[in-house]
C-alpha positions in Angstrom: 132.9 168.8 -1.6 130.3 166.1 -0.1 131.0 164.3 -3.0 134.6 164.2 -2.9 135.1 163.1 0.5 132.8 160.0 -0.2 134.8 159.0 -3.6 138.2 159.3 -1.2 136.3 156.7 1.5 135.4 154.2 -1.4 139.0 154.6 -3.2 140.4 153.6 0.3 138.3 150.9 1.4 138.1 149.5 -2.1 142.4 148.9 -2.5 142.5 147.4 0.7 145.2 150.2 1.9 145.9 149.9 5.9 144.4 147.0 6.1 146.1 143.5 7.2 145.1 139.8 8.5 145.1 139.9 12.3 146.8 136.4 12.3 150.2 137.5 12.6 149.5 139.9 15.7 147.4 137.1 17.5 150.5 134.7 16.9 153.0 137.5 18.2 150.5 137.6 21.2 150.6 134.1 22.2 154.3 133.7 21.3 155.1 136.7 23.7 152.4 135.0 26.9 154.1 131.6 26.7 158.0 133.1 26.6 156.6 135.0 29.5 155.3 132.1 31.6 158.1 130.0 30.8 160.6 132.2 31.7 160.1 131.5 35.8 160.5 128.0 35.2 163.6 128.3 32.9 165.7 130.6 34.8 167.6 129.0 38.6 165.8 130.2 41.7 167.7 133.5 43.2 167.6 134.0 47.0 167.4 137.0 48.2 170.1 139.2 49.4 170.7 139.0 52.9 168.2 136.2 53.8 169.3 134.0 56.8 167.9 130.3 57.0 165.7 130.8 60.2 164.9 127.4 62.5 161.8 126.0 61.0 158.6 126.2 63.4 157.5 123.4 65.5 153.7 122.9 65.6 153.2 119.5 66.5 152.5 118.5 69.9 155.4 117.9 72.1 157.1 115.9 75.0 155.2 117.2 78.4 158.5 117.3 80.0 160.2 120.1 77.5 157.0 122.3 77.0 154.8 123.9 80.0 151.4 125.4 79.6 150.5 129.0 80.4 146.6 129.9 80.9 144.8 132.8 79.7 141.6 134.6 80.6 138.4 133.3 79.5 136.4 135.4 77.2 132.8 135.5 76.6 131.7 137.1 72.9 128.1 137.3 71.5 128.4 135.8 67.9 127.8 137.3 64.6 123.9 135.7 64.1 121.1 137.7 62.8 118.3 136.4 64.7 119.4 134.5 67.6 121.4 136.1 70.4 124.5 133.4 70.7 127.9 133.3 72.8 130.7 131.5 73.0 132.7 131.1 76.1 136.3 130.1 75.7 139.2 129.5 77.5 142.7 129.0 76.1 146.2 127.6 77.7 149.1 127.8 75.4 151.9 125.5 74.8 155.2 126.9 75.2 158.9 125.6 75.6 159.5 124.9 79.0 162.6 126.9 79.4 160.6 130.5 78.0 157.6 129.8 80.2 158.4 132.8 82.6 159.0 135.4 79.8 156.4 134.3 77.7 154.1 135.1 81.1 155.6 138.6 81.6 155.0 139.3 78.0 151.7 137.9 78.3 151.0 140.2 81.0 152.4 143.2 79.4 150.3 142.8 76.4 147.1 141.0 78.0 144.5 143.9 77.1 146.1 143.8 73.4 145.8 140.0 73.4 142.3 140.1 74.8 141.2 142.3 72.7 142.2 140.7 69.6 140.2 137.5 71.0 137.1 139.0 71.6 137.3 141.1 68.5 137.9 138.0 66.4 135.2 135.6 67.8 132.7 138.4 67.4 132.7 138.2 63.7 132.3 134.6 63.5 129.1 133.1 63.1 128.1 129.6 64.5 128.5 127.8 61.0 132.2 129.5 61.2 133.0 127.4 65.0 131.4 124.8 64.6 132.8 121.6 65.1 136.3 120.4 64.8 137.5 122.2 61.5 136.1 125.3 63.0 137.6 124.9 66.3 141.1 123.9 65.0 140.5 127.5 62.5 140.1 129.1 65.3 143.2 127.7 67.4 145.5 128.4 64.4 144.4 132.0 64.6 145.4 132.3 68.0 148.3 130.9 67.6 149.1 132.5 64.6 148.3 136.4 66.8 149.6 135.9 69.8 153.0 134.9 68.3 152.9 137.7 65.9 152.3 140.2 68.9 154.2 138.3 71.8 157.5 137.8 69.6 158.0 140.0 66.6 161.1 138.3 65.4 159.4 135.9 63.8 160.3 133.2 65.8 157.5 130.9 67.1 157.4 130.2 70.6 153.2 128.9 71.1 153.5 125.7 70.0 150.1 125.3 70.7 146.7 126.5 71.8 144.1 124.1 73.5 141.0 124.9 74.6 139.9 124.6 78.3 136.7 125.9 77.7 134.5 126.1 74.5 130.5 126.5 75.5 128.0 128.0 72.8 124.8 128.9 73.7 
């Protein structure tokens, strides 16, 4: 019985049955991957339904007389560093359209221990290499921009233009 099972294993690898070149399935294969990433390129951009063309953000610095500057609280954070006990103090004034100045100071208000928290929160994880001169100080301001508009105006609409730093001390 031994025997015959071997003989039917020789018959079947000696005619070659089941067996084929993998060329044709590795031509399929990249066939199939390039029609695939061609396909976004040939076909016209859709938008999607329902999507309105929203005003465009405005980041750059502005005319003093159309924007007015709202301070907020200074925070001290101890910095992420393994060794050394560091801090940062910083103090922040945003730049806002002149005409939404008094709203964007009640919201402010409403939300300052949200706000706050966020702040000190985010500066703790940072280490000194993180802040550290200008790239890591303009990181930084985007941040804050970037969070206080998201929590301040959930419509997506941008109103901090700007955040500049009164106060940035690291010891």
């Amino acid at each position: 019985m031994a025997e015959e099972a071997k003989k039917k294993d020789e018959e079947e690898e000696g005619d070659g049955a089941g067996k084929g070149s993998p060329l044709p399935w590795i031509l399929v294969t990249l066939l199939c991957g390039g029609m695939g990433m061609a396909i976004p390129y040939l076909m016209p951009a859709a938008e999607a339904p329902g999507a309105e063309e929203q005003p465009e953000p405005v980041f750059e610095i502005l005319d003093p007389e159309d924007t007015a500057f709202v301070p907020f609280d200074a925070v001290v954070v101890n910095l992420d560093e393994g060794a050394l006990t560091r801090f940062l103090r910083v103090a922040v004034t945003l730049q806002v359209p002149k005409e939404e100045e008094e709203s964007i100071k009640l919201k402010m208000e409403e939300k300052k221990a949200v706000l706050k928290n966020w702040l000190i929160n985010q500066i703790s994880d940072k280490n000194l290499e993180e802040i550290r001169g200008g790239a890591g100080q303009n990181r930084l301001r985007r941040e804050v921009r970037d969070q206080f508009n998201t929590v301040l105006f959930p419509d997506g609409y941008d109103r901090i233009y700007n955040v500049l730093f009164d106060e940035y001390n690291v010891q």
